[in-house]
N, C-alpha and C positions, 0 to 999 in steps of 0.2 A: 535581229540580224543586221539590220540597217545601222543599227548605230554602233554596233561592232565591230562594222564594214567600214564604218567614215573614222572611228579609233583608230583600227587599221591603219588608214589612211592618214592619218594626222603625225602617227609616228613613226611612218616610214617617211614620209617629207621632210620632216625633221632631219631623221636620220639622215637623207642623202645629204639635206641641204648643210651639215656639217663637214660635207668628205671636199669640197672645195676647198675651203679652211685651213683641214689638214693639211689636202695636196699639197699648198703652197708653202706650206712648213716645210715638206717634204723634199718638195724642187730644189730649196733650199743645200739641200744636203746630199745634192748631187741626180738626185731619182729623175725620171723623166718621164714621159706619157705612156710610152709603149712598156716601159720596165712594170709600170702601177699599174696598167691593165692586166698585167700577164701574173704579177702578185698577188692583186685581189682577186683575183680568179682562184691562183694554185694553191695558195697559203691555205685556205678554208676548205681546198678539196678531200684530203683525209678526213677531216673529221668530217666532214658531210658521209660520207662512205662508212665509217666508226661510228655514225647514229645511224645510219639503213638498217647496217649489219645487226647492232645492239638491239634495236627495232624489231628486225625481222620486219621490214616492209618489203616489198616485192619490186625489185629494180626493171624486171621484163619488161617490155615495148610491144604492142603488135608493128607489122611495118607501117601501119598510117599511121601511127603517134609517134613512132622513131624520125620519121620521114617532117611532120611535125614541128619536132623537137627541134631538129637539125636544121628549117627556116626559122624557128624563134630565135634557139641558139646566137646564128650566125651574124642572121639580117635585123634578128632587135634585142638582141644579149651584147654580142661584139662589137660591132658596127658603130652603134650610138655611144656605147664606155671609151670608145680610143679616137673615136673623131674627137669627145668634150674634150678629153685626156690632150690630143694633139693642139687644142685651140687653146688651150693656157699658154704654151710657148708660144703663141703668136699678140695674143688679146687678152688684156687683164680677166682674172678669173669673175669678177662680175659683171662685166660685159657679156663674156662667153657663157654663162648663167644666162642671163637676159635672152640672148640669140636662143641655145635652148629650147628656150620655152616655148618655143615656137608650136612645140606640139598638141598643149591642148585647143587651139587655134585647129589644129588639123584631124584633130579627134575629131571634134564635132562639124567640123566641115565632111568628112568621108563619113559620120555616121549619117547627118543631113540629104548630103547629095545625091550619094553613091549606092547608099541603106536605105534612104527615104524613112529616115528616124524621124517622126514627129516631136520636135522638141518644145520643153516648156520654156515658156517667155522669160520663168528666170536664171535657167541655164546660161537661156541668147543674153541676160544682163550679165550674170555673171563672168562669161566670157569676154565679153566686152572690158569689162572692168578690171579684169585679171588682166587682158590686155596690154590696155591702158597702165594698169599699174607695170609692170613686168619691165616695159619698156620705160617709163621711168626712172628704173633703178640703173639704165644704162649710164653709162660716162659719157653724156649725150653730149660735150665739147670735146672729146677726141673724136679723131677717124679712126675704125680699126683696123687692123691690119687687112687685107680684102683677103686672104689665105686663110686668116684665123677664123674671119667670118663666117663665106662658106664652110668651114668646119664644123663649126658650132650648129649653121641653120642646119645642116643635113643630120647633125648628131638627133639633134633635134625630129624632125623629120623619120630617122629612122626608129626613134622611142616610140613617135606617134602609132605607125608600123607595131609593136611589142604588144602593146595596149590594146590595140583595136584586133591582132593575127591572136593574140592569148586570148582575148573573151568569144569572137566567131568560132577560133577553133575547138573551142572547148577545152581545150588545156589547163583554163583558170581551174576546172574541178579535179583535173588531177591532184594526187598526194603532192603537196606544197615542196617537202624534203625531198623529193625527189626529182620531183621540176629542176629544183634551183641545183642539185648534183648534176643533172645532165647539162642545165645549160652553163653551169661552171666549171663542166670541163670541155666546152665545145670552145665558149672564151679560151681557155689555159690554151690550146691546141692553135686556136687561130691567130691568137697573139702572140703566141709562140714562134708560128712560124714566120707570120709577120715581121717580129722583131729583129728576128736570126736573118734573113733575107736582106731587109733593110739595113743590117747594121745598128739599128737603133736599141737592142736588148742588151743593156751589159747591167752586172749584180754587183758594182763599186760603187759604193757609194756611203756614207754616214750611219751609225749604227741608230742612229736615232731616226732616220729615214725608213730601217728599218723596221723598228719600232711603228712608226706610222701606218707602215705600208699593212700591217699585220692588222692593226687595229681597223683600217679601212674595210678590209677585207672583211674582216668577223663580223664589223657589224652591220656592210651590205648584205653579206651571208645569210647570217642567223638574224637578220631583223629587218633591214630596209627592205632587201627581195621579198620574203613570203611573207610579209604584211601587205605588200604590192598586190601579190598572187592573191591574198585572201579579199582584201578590199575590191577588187575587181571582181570577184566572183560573188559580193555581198550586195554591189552596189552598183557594179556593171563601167563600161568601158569610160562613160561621157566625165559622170563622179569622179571617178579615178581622175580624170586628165584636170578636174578643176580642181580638188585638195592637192595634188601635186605641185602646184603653185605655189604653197606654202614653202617649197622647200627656198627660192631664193629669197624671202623672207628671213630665214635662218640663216643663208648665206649674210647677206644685209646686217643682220644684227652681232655674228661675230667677226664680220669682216673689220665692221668700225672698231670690237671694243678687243677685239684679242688682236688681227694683223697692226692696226690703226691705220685702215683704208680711211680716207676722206672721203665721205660721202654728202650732196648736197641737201641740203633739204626736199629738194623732189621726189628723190632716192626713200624717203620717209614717207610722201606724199604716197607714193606709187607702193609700198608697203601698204598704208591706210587701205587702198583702193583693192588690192589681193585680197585680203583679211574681209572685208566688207563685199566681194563678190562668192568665196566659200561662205559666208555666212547667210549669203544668198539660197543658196546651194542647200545648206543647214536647217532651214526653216521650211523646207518642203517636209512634207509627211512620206514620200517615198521618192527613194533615187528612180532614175531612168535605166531599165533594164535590157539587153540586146535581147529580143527575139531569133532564134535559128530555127 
């Protein structure tokens, strides 16, 4: 199960670590943060609903799993997608990556301090390392925007929040499909309202933006999300927060060869240093498990 759990995990990082990529195709052609959050949410919501139904899995909630849902949902489904989403318009998209990441930093900080997690010394390396590398891959000669920043650190911040409130809660063991139904449509709703309020929703924009927005969606939907949900539940909250590192990795690698971002060699340095802290992580015989 451990190594089906870090699988998991390897290609959901992936997975996300391309939807920056996309975005920026996307921006392109009109789209904007709060439109792409409210997309990749809606777009996947029928057919999430069309395999329940086809399923016959069981949508019901008692009120403490509803209740639940509805802080996952809001404070680590929404919250963390439309702050990244709002810090591209302020801070280059691997900058805002980098900020990010702040969270598995804060995993294992709140499992350490808070939990009294006794963690293994190659976790504390690993983190260290991912660190280190992460911030590396900033555009550490510009300043950023200070707006975009704090966007990003809190998106950040409130993923940590996702990771750590889905494995306490016990959420990670509910049905996967139905997790990611409820909590993509508590997104559609609150980015909805969001957008409409702000003025920032409108659906003009390039059909090829389109096109992206669709593809984002499907394959946070039906791949990044509940390989998230499953690897969590295999391997536990800390694991999670370190392969998740992988993903600006991925950003990294098609930022240079598909946008042609200029990356410096450090940028490559602080990849090495990612890569060499999960592999850290890799080499244990068993991940670190939350006790409830």
């Amino acid at each position: 199960m451990m190594l089906k759990g870090r699988l998991f995990l390897f290609i959901s990082a992936v997975t996300y670590g391309v939807v920056p990529c996309l975005s920026a195709i996307a921006y392109r052609g009109g789209l904007n943060g709060v439109t792409l959050t409210f997309l990749r949410s809606c777009i996947s919501l029928p057919f999430l609903y069309l395999i329940i139904c086809m399923e016959k899995r069981p949508l019901k909630l008692t009120y403490k799993r509803l209740k639940q849902v509805l802080i996952l949902g809001f404070f680590g489904g929404t919250m963390p997608i439309l702050l990244l989403y709002l810090s591209y318009q302020y801070i280059p998209t691997g900058t805002a990556t980098a900020l990010h990441f702040i969270y598995p930093v804060a995993v294992i900080a709140v499992l350490a301090l808070i939990y009294r997690q006794r963690l293994p010394r190659t976790t504390v390396s690993a983190v260290l390392l991912i660190t280190a590398g992460v911030y590396m891959l900033m555009e550490l000669n510009s300043i950023p925007d200070p707006a975009g920043a704090a966007l990003a650190l809190f998106s950040g911040l409130f993923y940590s929040f996702y990771i750590i409130y889905m494995n306490l809660s016990g959420l990670d063991k509910e049905d996967h499909v139905v997790l990611s139904f409820y909590v993509t449509l508590i997104m559609s709703v609150a980015a909805l309202i969001f957008g409409v309020s702000s003025g920032a929703l409108h659906l003009s924009f390039s059909l090829s933006s389109w096109c992206l927005a669709a593809v984002i969606s499907f394959a946070v939907t039906f791949c990044a999300m509940p390989l998230f949900q499953l690897g969590i539940r295999y391997c536990g909250a800390a694991e999670a927060g370190i392969f998740s590192a992988l993903e600006p990795v991925t950003s990294l690698v098609l930022g240079t060869f598909v946008l042609g971002e200029y990356k410096s060699y450090s940028g490559f340095i602080g990849a090495a240093f990612i890569i060499l802290g999960v592999l850290l992580v890799q080499r244990r015989n068993r991940g670190l498990l939350l006790s409830r």
